[in-house]
C-alpha positions, 0 to 999 in steps of 0.5 A: 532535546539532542536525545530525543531527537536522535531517538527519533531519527534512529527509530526512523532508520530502523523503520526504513531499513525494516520496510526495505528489507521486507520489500525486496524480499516480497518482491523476489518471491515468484508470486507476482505473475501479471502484476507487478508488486507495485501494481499490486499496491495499487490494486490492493489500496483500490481493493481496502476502500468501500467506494471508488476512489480519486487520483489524489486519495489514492496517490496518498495509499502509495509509494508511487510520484503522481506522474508514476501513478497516473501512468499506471492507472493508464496501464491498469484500465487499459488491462481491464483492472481498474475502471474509472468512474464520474464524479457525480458531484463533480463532472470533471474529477475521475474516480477509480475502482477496481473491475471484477478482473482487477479484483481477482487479480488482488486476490489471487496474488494477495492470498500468498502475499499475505501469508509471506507478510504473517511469515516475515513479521512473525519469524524471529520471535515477534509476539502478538503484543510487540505487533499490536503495539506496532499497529499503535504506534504507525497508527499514531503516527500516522494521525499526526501527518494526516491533521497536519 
């Protein structure tokens, strides 16, 4: 079991240092404008779901602490990104989505930042396969925190 394990922490230290590596090259790119790469992220999760979303569901789509998140959104809706809604089947929760402004703000910078994201995981040989087997892989581990 030492093996396994040991297999499986070295993956996760590639796993990181993969994902720190690609984000601070996306965040040095000069794309960003009015929004930062973080408030991209939160732009982006509002953006990927079909209906507004709560403070918590959204806090489970970012690298952000909840107080980080809260105070973010504050700036957000102040902006005129993201607007919040009622709940209705709940008066006192908050749903949030993104206003029209907010969108195009994705958009607009989600439009290069994609193309960056295909350069990055694509530059050095990576083949369709070595990628679909990548998105199996995260989705399975990703289903194994999300029934836990």
């Amino acid at each position: 079991m030492v093996g396994r394990a040991r297999l499986a922490n070295d993956a996760w230290e590639s796993l990181l240092r993969v994902h720190a590596t690609f984000m601070k090259s996306f965040a040095a790119e000069p794309i960003w404008g009015d929004v930062s790469l973080k408030e991209y992220d939160v732009l982006y999760a509002l953006a990927k779901e079909d209906a507004p979303l709560r403070l918590t569901d959204l806090h489970r789509r970012v690298l952000l602490s909840q107080p980080a998140l809260s105070r973010m959104v504050d700036r957000l809706v102040a902006r005129g990104l993201v607007e919040r809604c009622e709940e209705p089947r709940d008066r006192r929760a908050v749903r949030l989505t993104l206003t029209a402004s907010g969108r195009d703000a994705q958009r607009a910078v989600g439009r290069t930042h994609a193309q960056d994201v295909a350069a990055a995981m694509t530059a050095t040989g990576v083949t369709d396969a070595d990628l679909e087997e990548l998105k199996r892989i995260t989705r399975a581990l990703l289903r194994t925190k999300e029934t836990s």
